[in-house]
C-alpha positions in Angstrom: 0.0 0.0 0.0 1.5 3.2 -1.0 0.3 6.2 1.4 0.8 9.5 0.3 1.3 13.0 1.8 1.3 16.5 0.9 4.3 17.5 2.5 4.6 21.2 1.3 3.9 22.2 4.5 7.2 20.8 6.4 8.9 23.8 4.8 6.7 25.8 7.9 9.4 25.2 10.0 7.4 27.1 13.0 3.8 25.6 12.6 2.4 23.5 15.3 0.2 22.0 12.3 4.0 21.1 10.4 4.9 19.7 13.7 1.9 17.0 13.4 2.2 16.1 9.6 6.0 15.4 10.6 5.4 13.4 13.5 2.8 11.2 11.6 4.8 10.7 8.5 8.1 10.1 10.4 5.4 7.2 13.0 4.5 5.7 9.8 8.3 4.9 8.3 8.8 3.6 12.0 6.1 0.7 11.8 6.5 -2.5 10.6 4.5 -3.2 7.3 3.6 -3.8 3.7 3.7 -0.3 3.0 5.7 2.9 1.4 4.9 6.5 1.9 5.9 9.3 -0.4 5.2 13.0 0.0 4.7 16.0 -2.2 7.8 18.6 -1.1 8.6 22.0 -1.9 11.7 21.7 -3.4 13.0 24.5 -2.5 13.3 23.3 1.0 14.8 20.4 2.5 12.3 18.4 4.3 13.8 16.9 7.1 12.4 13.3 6.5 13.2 9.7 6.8 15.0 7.5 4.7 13.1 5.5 2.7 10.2 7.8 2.2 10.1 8.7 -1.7 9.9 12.4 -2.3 8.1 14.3 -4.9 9.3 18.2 -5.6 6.4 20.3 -6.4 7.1 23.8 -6.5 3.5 24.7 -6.4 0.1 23.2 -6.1 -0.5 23.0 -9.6 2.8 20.7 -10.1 1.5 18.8 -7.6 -1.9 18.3 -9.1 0.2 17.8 -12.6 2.0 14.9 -10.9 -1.3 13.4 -9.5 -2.3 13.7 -13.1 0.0 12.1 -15.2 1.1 9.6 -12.3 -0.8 6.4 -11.3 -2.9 7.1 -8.0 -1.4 6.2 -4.7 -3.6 3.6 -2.8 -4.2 6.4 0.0 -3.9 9.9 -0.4 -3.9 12.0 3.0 -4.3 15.6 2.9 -2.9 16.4 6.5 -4.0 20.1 7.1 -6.9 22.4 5.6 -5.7 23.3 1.8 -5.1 27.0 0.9 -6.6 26.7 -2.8 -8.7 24.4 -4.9 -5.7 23.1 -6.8 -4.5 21.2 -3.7 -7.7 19.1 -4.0 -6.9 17.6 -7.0 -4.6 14.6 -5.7 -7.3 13.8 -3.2 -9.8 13.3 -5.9 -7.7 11.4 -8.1 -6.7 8.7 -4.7 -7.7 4.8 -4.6 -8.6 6.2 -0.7 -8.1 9.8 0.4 -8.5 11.2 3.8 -8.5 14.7 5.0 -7.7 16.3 8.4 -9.1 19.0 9.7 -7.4 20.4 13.0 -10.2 23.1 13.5 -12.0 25.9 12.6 -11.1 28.3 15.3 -10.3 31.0 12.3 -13.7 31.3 11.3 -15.8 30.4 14.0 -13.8 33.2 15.7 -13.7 35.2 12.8 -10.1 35.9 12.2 -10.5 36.3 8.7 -13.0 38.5 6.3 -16.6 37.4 5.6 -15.3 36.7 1.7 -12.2 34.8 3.3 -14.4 32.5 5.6 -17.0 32.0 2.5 -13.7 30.5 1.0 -12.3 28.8 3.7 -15.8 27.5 4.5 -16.6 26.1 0.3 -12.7 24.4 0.3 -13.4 22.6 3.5 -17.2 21.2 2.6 -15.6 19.9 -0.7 -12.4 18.1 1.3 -14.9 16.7 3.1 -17.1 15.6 0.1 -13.9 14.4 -2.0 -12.7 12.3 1.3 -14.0 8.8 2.0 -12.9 10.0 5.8 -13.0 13.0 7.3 -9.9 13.0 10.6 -10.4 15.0 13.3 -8.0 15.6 16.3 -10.6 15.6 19.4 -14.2 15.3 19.6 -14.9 18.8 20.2 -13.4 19.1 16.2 -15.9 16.5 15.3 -18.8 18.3 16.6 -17.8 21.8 15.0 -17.5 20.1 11.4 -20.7 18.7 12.2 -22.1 21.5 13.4 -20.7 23.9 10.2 -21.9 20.9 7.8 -24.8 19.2 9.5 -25.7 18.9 5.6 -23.1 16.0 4.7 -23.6 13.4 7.3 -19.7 12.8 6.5 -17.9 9.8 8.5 -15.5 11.9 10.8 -13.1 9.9 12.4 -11.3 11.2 15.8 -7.9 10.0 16.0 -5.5 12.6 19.0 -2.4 13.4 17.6 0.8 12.0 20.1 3.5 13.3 22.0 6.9 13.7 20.3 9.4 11.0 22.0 11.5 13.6 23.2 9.2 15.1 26.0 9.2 11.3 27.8 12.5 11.4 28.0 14.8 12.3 31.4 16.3 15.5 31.8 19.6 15.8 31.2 22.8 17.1 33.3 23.4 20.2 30.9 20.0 21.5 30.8 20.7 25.0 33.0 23.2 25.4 29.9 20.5 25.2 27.2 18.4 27.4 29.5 21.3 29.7 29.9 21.7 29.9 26.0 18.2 30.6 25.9 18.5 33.2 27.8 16.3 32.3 30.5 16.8 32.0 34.5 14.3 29.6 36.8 12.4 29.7 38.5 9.7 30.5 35.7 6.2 30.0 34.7 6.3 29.0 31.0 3.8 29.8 27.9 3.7 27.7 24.3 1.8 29.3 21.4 1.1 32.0 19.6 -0.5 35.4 20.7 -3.9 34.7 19.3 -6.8 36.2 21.2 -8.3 32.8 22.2 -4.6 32.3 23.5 -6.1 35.3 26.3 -2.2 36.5 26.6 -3.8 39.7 28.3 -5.1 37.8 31.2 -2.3 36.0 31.9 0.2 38.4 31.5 -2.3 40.2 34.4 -2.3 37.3 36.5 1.8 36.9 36.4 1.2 40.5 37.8 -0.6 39.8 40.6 2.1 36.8 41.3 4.8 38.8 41.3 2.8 41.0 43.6 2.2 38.4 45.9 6.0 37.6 46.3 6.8 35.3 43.9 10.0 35.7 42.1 9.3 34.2 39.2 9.6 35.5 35.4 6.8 34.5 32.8 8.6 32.9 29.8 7.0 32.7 25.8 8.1 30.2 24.1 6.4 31.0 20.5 5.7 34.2 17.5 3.3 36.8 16.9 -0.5 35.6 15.6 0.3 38.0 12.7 -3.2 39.5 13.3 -4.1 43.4 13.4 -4.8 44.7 16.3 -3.5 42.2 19.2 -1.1 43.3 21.6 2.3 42.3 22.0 3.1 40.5 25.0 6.2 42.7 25.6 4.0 45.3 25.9 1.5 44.2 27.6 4.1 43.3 30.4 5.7 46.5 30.4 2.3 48.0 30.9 2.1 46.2 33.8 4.8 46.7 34.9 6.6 43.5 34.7 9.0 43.6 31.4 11.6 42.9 33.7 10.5 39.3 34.5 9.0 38.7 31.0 11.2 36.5 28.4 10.6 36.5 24.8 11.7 33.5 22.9 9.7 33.5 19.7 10.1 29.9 18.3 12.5 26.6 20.0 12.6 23.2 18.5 11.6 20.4 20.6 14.5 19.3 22.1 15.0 23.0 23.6 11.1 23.0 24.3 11.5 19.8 26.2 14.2 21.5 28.7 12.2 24.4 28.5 8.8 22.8 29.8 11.1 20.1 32.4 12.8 23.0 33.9 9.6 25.1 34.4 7.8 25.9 37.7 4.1 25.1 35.6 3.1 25.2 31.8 0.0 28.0 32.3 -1.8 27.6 29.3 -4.9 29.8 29.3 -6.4 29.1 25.7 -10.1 28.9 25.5 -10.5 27.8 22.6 -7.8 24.5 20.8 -8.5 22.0 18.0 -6.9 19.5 20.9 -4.0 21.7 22.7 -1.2 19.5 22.2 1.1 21.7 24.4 -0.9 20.6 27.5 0.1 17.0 27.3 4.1 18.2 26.4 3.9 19.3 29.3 2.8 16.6 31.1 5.1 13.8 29.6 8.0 16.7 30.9 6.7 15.8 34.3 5.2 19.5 34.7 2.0 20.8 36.4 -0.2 22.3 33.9 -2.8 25.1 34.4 -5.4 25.0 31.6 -9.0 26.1 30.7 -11.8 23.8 31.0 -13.2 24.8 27.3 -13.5 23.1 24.3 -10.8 19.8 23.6 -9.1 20.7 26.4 -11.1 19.0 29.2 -10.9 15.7 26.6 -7.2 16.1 26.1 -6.2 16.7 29.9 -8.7 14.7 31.8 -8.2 14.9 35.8 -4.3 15.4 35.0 -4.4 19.6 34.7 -5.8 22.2 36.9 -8.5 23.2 35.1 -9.8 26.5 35.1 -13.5 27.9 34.9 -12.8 31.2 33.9 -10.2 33.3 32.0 -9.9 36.2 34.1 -7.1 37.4 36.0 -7.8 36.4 39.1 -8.7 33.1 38.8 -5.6 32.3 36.8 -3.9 34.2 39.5 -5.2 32.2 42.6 -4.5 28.8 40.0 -0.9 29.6 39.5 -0.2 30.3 43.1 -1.8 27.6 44.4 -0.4 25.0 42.2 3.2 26.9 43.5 2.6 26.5 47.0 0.3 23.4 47.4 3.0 20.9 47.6 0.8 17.8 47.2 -1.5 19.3 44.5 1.9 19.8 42.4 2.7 16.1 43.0 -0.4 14.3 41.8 -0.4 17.4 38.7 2.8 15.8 38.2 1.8 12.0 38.7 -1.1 12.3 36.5 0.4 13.8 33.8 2.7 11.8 33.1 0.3 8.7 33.0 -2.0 10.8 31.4 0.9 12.0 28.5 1.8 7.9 28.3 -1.7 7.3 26.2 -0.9 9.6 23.7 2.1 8.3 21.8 3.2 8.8 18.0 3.3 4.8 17.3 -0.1 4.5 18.5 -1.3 7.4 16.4 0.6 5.6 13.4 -1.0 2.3 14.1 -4.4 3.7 14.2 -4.0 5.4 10.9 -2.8 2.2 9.1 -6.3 0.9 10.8 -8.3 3.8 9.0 -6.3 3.8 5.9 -7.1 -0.1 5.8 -10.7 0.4 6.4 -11.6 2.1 3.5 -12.6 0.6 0.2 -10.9 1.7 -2.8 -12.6 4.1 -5.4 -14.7 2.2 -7.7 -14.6 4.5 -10.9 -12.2 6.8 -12.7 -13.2 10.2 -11.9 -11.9 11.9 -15.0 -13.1 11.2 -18.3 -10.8 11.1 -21.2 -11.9 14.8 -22.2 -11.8 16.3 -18.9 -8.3 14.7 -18.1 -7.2 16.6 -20.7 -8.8 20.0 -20.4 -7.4 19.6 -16.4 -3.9 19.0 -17.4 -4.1 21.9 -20.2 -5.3 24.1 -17.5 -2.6 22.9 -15.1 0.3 23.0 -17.1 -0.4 26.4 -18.7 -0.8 27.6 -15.4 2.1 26.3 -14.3 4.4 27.6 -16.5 3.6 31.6 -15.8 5.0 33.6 -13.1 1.5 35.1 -12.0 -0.3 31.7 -12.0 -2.0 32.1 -8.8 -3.7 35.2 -10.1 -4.3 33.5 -13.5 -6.0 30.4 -12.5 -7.4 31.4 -8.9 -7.2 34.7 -8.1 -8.9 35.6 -4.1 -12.2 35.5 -6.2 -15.3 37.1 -4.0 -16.7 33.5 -4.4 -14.4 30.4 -5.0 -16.6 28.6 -6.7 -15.9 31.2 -9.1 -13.0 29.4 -9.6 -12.6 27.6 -13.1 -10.8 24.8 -11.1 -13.4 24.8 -8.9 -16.3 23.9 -10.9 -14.3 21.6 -12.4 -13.9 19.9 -9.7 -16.8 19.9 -8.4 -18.0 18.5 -12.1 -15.6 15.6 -10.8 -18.0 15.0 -7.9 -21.3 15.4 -9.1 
């Protein structure tokens, strides 16, 4: 069984959403098997990956869908993130098997986008879903927000959590002030993973660390990710000089894993006040580091954590406040934090995740038809290939059209599925 990925987005070297893809792909070449995987790659990036796995340069989505074209399909095709453009849903079509993932949908049911932008987003995702004999989800609180946003498909929406990279179970090691040292950073210290989105509530925590420090607690507050990128959110370094507490705040912007691992082992707590997550892997990093985690009892996060975090009821800055200091001074509430955690962080490993897969990949009964007619194979490829070959093809074959199904790919796809 050949399983393939689209792998252009390893070259996002500080996407949590990379992280995942990597981590499955890299499971998979670990398990024992009658199967090969081979991924789509930007070629102008090296990708990182295992031997063994075949690679495929495509220096754009329409390459990609040229390959799919003019290759035999792959028995499974697994589209591992939510795709950009219409031309990224070509492969997936064309599959024995295809499965999609969809992490979440926080950026429009929080609006983080435009109304034209979500109307987009919205139209690429219900056709994923319709060209995809499985729909993957990472929690169940995913599952119930595709259902919710599509009640109209009835589509078979598996849940399968990510797992924990191998390098947060491990034991710290003797030079770990060092890397901390390099870093930059001092303990004791309360630790933050993510970016500054507004569901991330950085405002409230960076509030809360106030009132800590206020109580006596001489602790800095340390972020460990990069900016949301969206208009109009604070900066965390300001917000903690605001409140008077630059001093003891410590900007990392992104660390790879084995620096996040020290980072999370060497901290007094992960406080992670996001009230909104597709699953919040972050919470059970911390965990499998043997650290207390502070969380908010919202969305996957309750599913994700169980009885193993400190859950939250409200995002304000008190309660995080009275959280923080009591999981500091409570010596016996930090020890079963910590005891849990790590038993909780122990179901969520990358070969079970792969083995599960393989499961669902297995499952599924290969496509009974060609999808493409002679004619429209060709028209496609014209399309593709002319496309391809100009400098300004995004805005020649699909511009941000008010409507995507404006799109000329677009209907032709969809001529694919009806």
């Amino acid at each position: 069984m050949e399983i393939r990925f689209d792998g252009t987005i390893l070259s996002r070297k500080t996407s949590g959403i990379e992280r995942v893809v990597r981590c499955l792909i890299e499971a998979l070449a670990a398990t024992d098997g009658e199967h090969r995987l081979s991924c789509y790659v930007d070629p102008a990036c090296e990708p990182g990956l295992p031997a063994g796995i075949e690679t495929i340069p495509a220096a754009s989505g329409y390459h990609m869908a040229l390959h799919a074209l003019r290759s035999d399909p792959p028995d499974v095709y697994h589209l591992g993130f939510t795709p950009d453009r219409a031309v990224q849903l070509l492969p997936l079509a064309l599959a024995k098997r295809s499965v999609t993932t969809m992490h979440d949908v926080i950026a429009i049911r929080r609006r983080y986008i435009g109304p034209e932008e979500i109307e987009q987003r919205k139209r690429l995702l219900k056709t994923s879903m319709l060209f995809s004999q499985a729909v993957h989800a990472d929690s169940e609180n995913t599952k119930r927000d595709l259902e919710a946003m599509f009640p109209e498909l009835g589509a078979d929406i598996r849940v399968l959590p990510p797992g924990v990279a191998d390098c947060f179970f491990r034991a710290g090691a003797d030079d770990e002030r060092a890397t901390l040292a390099r870093l930059g950073v001092s303990p004791p210290y309360l630790l933050f993973v993510g970016k500054n989105y507004p569901h991330k509530n950085v405002p409230a925590m960076v509030e809360a660390f106030r009132t800590v420090r206020a109580a006596g607690k001489d602790v800095r507050l340390v972020w460990a990710g990069e900016p949301c990128g969206l208009p109009g959110v604070p900066d965390p370094e300001e917000l903690a000089r605001r409140a008077g507490v630059a001093g003891s705040f410590v900007r990392l912007g992104h660390v790879d894993d084995n620096a996040l691992a020290v980072l999370y082992r060497q901290s007094e707590m992960l406080v992670f006040p996001s009230d909104y997550e597709g699953f919040g892997l972050p919470v059970l990093e911390a965990m499998a580091c043997g650290t207390p985690v502070i969380a908010v009892n919202a969305t996957s996060i309750p599913e994700v954590a169980g009885d193993a975090a400190y859950l939250v009821d409200e995002t304000n800055p008190d309660t995080l406040s009275k959280a923080i200091l009591e999981a500091m001074d409570n010596r016996d509430l930090r020890g079963r934090l910590i005891e849990r955690g790590r038993k909780r962080a122990a179901l969520f490993t990358w070969a079970e995740s792969a083995r599960r897969f393989l499961e669902l990949y297995e499952s599924l009964p290969p496509r009974a038809h060609e999808p493409l007619d002679g004619a429209m194979r060709m028209w496609v490829e014209a399309t593709l290939a002319h496309a391809a070959e100009r400098e300004d093809r995004l805005a020649y074959l699909e511009p941000r059209w008010t409507r995507v199904e404006q799109s000329p790919l677009y209907r032709a796809l969809r001529r694919l599925k009806d």
